[in-house]
C-alpha positions, 0 to 999 in steps of 0.5 A, spaced: 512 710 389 519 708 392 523 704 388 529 701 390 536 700 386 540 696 390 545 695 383 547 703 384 550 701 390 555 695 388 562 696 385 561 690 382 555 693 378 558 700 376 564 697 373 560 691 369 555 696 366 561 700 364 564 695 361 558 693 357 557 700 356 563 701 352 563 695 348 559 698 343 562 703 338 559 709 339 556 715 335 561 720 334 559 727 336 556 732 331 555 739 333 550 740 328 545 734 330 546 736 338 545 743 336 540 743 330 533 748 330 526 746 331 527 742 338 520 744 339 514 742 333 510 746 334 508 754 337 504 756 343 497 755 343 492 759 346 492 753 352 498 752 353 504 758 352 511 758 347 513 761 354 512 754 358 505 757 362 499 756 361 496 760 356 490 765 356 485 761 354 487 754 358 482 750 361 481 744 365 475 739 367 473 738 374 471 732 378 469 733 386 466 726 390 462 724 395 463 717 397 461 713 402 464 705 403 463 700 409 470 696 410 467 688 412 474 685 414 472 678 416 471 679 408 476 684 406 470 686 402 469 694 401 462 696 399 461 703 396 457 709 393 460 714 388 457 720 388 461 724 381 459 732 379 463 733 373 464 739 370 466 740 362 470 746 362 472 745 356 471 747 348 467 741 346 461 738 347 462 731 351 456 726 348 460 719 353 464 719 359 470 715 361 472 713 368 478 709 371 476 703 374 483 701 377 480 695 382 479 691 374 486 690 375 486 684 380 480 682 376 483 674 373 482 676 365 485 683 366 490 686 361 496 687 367 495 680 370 496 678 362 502 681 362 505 679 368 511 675 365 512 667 369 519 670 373 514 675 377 512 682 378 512 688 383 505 688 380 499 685 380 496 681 386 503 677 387 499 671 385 494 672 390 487 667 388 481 671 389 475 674 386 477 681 384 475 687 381 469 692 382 461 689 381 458 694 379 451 694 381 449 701 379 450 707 375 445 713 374 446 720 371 442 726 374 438 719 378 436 716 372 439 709 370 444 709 364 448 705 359 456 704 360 461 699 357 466 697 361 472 694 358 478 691 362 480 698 368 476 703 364 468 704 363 464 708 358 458 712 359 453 714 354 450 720 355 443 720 353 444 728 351 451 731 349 454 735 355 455 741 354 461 746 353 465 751 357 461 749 364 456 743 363 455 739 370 453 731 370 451 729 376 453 721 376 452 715 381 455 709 382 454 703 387 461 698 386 463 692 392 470 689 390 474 684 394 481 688 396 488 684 394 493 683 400 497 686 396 495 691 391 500 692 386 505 695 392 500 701 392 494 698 397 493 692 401 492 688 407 497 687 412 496 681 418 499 684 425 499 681 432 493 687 434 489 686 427 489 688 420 492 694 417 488 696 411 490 700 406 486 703 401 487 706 395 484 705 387 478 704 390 473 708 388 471 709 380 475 715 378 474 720 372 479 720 365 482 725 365 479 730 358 484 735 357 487 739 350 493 734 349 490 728 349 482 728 349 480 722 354 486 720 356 484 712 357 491 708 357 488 701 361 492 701 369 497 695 368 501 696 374 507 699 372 504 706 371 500 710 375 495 715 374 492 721 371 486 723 374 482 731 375 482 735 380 475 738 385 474 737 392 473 729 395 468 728 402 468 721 404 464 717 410 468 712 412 465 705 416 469 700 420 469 696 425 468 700 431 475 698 435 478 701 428 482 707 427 482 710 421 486 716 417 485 719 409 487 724 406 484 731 408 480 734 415 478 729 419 470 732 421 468 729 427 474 727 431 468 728 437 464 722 434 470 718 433 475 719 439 475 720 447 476 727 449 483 724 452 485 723 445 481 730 443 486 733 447 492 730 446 490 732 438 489 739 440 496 739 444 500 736 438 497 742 434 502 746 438 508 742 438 514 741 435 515 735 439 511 728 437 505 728 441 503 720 442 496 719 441 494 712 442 500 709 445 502 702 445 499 700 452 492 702 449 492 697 445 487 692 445 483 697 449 477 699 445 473 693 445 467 696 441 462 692 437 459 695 431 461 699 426 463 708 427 464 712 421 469 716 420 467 722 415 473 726 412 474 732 407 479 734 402 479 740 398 483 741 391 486 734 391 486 729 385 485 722 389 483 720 396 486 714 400 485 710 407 487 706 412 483 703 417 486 698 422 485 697 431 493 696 431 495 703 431 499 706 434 498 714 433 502 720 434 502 727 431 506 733 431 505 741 428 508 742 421 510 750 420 509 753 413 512 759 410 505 763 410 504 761 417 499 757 416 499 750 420 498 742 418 499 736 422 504 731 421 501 724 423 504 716 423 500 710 424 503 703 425 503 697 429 508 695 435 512 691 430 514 698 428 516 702 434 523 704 436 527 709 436 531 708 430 524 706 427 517 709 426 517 712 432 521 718 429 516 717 422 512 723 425 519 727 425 521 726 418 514 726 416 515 734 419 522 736 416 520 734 409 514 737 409 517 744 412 522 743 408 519 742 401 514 747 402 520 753 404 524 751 398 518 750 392 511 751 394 507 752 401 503 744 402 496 746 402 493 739 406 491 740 414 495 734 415 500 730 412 499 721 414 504 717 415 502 709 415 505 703 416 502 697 411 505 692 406 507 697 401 515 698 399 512 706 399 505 709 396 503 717 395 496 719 395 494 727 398 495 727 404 497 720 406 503 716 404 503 708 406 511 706 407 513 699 409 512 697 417 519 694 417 523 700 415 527 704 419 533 709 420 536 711 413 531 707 410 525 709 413 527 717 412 528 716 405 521 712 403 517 717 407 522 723 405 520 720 398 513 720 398 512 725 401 515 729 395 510 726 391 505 732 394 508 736 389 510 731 384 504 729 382 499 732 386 501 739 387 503 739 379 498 734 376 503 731 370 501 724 366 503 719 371 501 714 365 505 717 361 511 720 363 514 717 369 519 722 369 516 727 371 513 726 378 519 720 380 525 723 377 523 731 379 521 728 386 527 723 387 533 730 385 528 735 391 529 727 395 537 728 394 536 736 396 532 735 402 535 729 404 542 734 404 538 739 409 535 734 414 539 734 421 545 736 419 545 731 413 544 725 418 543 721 412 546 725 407 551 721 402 554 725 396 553 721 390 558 720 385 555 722 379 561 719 375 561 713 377 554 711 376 556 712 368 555 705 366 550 704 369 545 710 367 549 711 359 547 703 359 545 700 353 540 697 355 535 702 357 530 705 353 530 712 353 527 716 359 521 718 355 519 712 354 512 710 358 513 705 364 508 700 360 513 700 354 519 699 357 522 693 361 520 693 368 527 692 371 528 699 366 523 703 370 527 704 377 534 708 373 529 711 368 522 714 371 527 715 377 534 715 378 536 718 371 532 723 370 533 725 378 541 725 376 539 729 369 536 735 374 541 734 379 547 736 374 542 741 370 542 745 376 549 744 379 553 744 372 549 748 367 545 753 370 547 754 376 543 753 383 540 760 383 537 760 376 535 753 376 532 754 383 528 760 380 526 756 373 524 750 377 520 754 382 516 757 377 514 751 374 511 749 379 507 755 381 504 756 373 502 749 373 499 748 381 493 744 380 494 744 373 497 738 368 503 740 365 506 736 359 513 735 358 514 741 353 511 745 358 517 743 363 522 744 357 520 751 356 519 754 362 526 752 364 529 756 357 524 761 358 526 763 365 533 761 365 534 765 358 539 759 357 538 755 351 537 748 353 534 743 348 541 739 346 540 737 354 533 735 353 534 732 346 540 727 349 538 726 356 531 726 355 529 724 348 534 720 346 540 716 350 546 719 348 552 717 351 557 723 355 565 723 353 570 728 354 577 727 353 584 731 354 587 730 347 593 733 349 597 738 353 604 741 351 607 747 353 607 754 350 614 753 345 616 746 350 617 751 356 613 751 362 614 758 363 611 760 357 605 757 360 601 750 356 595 749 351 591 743 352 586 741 348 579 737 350 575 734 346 567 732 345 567 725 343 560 723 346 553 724 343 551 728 349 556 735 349 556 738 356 560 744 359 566 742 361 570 743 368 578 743 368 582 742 373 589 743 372 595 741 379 601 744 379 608 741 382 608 746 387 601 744 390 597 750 387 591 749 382 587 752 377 580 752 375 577 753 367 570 752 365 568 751 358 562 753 356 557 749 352 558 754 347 565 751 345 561 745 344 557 749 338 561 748 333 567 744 335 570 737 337 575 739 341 577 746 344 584 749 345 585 754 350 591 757 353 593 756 361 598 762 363 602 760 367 610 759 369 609 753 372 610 746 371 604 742 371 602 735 374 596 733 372 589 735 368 583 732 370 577 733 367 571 733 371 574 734 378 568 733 382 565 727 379 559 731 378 558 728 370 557 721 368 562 721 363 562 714 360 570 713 359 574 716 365 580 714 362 582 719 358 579 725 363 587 725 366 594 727 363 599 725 367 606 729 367 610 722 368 605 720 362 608 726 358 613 726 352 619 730 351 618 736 349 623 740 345 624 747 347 624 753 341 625 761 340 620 764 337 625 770 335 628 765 330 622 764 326 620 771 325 622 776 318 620 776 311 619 771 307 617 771 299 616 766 294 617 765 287 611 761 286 605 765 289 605 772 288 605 774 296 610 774 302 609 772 309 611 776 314 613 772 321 612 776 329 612 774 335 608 776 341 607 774 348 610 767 347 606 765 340 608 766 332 603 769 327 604 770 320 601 775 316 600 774 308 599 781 304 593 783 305 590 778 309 590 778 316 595 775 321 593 768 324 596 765 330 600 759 329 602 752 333 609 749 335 608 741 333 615 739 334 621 739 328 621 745 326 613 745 323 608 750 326 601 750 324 593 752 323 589 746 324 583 750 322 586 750 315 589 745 315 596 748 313 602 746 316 609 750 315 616 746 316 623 751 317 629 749 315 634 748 320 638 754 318 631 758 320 632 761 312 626 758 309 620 754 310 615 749 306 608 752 306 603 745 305 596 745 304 590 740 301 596 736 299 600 742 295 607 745 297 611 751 296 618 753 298 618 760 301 625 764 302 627 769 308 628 776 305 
């Protein structure tokens, strides 16, 4: 589903958001909290692998459809029959079913139209007046009449005998009509053109609850806001319409001789084989078939979790051949009214509809449907397999971004069948960061803008947003468009280009989904496989950005030179203010124009606060900066520069003066002074010797041990201070 958040694109938002974020005192960094063991509650089980994979003994039930459904559109009435094997392959015996009946949503007393709050909704039927939900007429099991409760968007069915275990089969049949919204909760609905309705159906045939080994039946209500959770199996549909409709679904349509010309037959054929859009029904054939009755139109889609239409006599079709890794091909396909022609408009949706299918299924796993179907309708932007309904008014970058978007959705969640009810982030978070790397690739970068992750800081760190695990029923609505989507994208992006790098994240993210195609992942399963295949330890990345809503700082404390000359090199010290630690990118500019890159790993941040290193150098430095690139979005920028016209005077010191023997009559020991490489150490009898830091006035310490040494300015003796107490050394 596209969701867009237009505060991300006003300045005026980025810094209000910064300022708010700021305005709370923040938890201080604890390495032990960040770090701490058992991020992970529990081993591997024979379902699912500690490894993140499937386990040897994972199962999953099955539902398959055949449906049947007449469209009257004087009525915007559906008539229906859901023919439903369903296969048991788990360990229990079932003794009910649970089914999804999303229409319940449009019905008046429906939970989600309860809790559509009085200022509106993107949800819901937008206060359309109308008799909605589904009139059941019938449901029979193995042909026989049988008992169901249905309750708000659910119904149960009981079984007169228990299903059986590991490969039980219920044949179920279900007689339905509902009456469609004119819009469906932006995810179906009728739009008005000047050549007829556009009718785009979805939720419209009763759906099997998923039974899995996380959950058991999964039977959270559709309120509107989360989307779905739904068995994979093999769906046909026989289709009937107005004879002057045309209709696209999800799958292989199956009697294109019955439903088409043999002119329109042959331009399919040639669009087969081009990889330029083909017309098939052009604007000046509109109107023209004036058939009366009705034709039916019967498609079939295979491996696929859901089935969705549209049907309308106002559309204009073209096509053209998508190209896939394996050789195999598909169709990209658009249907829209004339309102949506233009160059700049849905005359190149078949285009982008090409170059993001052939893109996706390059970079992480072959698409696996004969046609993928892009239609104009009334919603902001919807994904279903195979077909995806997209805005008819969109156009140039838009129009790109909200087909690239949904068809992203064909691999997240159709290809990976996540929890969509639950976990939000799992298919709109991982496809809006493909979205970004695709968006990058297509021609040239047309509609490529790079983001500045750093200024989006106050914004996505606000703290007025729930966590992003959080589910979309249990977090404010205006939250669901930075956590299901933005968020989450951004906390891949800067996984992949910031911890790990592209070529282990591109191989973990690959992995994941090829061990959990056509199967239902948890976040865990994720979280895993990412560590698993990376090697990498990752849960202080998960456990903030995911789990809690931990706020990035990082700051530069300080920068001097090595014994107040530049030529020695400088010390600058970084610290981790924030709760979310991240690895941390230095970038140091020198006055003859030259720079330097460090890169400090996570592991600093292990067991530290701040880090000194030491940049060996002869030259003078201009400014520091963490961060360079804005590729983290640390929620105080000021403090990621040092300035040198910030810096104080420095005072410059000969080491050589320090050095020698010096004992005490107080302590049984003497400390012997060396120089080496611009740097004091001391030695105490029989310990080792430690490196000490020049602070200024004639004092060096050890900041680890809190010991502080004062020299006399004769350079002859010394004050030695630790935890308060004080003895006088003198040189030998």
């Amino acid at each position: 589903m596209n969701f867009k958040i237009p505060t991300l694109v006003s300045a005026l938002a980025v810094m209000f958001f910064s300022q708010s974020a700021l305005a709370q005192e923040a938890p201080k960094y604890s390495y032990v909290e960040a770090f701490k063991p058992f991020f992970y509650t529990q081993t591997g089980t024979p379902t699912r692998s500690a490894s993140g994979q499937p386990g040897h003994a994972y199962w999953q039930n099955s539902a398959s459809y055949n449906l049947d459904v007449s469209l009257n559109e004087a009525k915007n009435e559906l008539t229906g029959t859901a023919e439903i094997t369903y296969t048991n392959n788990s360990p229990d015996k079932l003794g009910f079913l649970w089914l999804q009946l999303d229409q319940n949503l449009f019905a008046k007393d429906s939970r989600g139209n309860a809790v559509v709050p009085t200022s509106g909704s993107r949800n819901g039927a937008h206060g359309e007046e109308f008799d909605g939900g589904y009139k059941v007429k019938s449901v029979k099991l193995d042909g026989k009449d049988v008992k169901y409760t249905i309750t708000d968007t659910r119904m149960q069915i009981d079984l007169p005998a228990e299903l059986k275990a590991m490969g039980g089969v219920a044949k179920i049949k279900i007689e339905y009509s509902f009456l469609s919204p004119k819009y469906g909760s932006d995810r179906m609905g009728i739009q008005d053109t000047k050549n007829g309705k556009i009718f785009t159906i979805a939720q419209w045939y009763p759906r099997m609850c998923v039974y899995d080994d996380v959950m058991g039946w999964n039977t959270l209500p559709y309120l509107g806001a989360s989307e779905f959770y739904l068995e994979y199996g093999d769906i046909t549909a026989n289709i009937t319409v107005p004879a002057n409709h045309y209709v696209v679904a999800s799958g292989e349509l199956l009697n294109s001789k019955e439903v088409y010309s043999k002119e329109e037959i042959s331009r399919w054929d040639q669009a087969k084989n081009s990889d330029k859009t083909v017309m098939i029904r052009s604007e000046s054939e509109l109107g023209k078939n004036n058939s009366s009755g009705t034709k039916t139109w019967k498609f079939k889609i295979n491996q696929a979790r859901d089935f969705a239409w549209a049907s309308s006599p106002a559309f204009i079709l073209d096509a053209a051949k998508i190209n896939l890794p394996s050789g195999k091909k598909s169709l990209a396909i658009s249907a829209y009214p004339v309102e949506s022609v233009g160059k700049e408009a849905w005359s190149r949706s078949t285009e982008y509809t090409k170059a993001a299918i052939e893109h996706y299924s390059a970079k992480w796993y072959e698409y696996t449907y004969p046609a993928a179907t892009n239609v104009a309708g009334n919603e902001g932007g919807m994904e279903y397999p195979g077909i995806v309904f997209c805005h008819m008014d969109s156009k140039g970058g838009d129009l790109w971004g909200v087909t690239d978007h949904e068809f992203g959705h064909n691999w997240f969640p159709m290809i990976v069948g996540s929890n969509e009810r639950l976990f939000a982030w799992m298919d709109e978070g991982f496809n809006t960061f493909i979205n970004e790397l695709s968006t990058e690739a297509f021609n040239k970068g047309e509609y490529y803008e790079k983001k500045n992750i750093a200024q989006m800081s106050g914004y996505i760190m606000s703290d007025g947003f729930e966590p992003i695990m959080v589910g979309p029923d249990n977090m404010k609505e205006n939250s669901i468009g930075a956590l299901a989507y933005f968020k989450p994208g951004m906390g891949l992006q800067i996984l992949r280009e910031s911890i790990l790098g592209p070529e282990k994240f591109d191989k973990a993210f690959r992995t994941y989904v090829e061990r959990w195609a056509f199967k239902h992942p948890t976040p865990w399963d994720f979280f895993h496989t990412m560590e698993n295949v990376s090697g990498e330890e990752l849960n202080w990345f998960w456990r903030g950005w995911f789990i809690n809503k931990w706020k990035i700082d990082q700051g530069i404390k300080n920068v001097k030179y090595v014994n107040g000359d530049f030529k020695n090199g400088a010390q600058i010290t970084v610290e981790n203010i924030g709760q979310l630690p991240m690895p941390t990118n230095v970038q140091v500019k020198f006055k003859d124009g030259t720079q330097q890159m460090v890169k400090l790993p996570i592991e600093v941040w292990k067991r530290n606060t701040e880090w000194t290193f030491r940049i060996n150098s002869t030259k003078e430095i201009d400014q520091v900066k963490l961060d360079p690139n804005s590729e983290i979005p640390d929620v105080d920028s000021k403090n990621n520069t040092w300035s040198s016209a910030d810096a104080k005077p420095t005072e410059k010191v000969n080491l050589k003066e320090f050095t020698g023997t010096f004992g005490s009559k107080d302590l049984p020991m003497k400390i012997v002074f060396t120089e080496k490489n611009n740097q004091l150490f001391a030695q105490a009898t029989g310990q080792q010797e430690f490196p000490l830091e020049y602070i200024g006035n004639n004092t060096f310490s050890l900041e680890m041990a809190q010991i502080s040494l004062t020299f006399s300015q004769d350079k002859k003796s010394f004050t030695f201070k630790q935890n308060g107490r004080e003895f006088k050394f003198n040189k030998e």
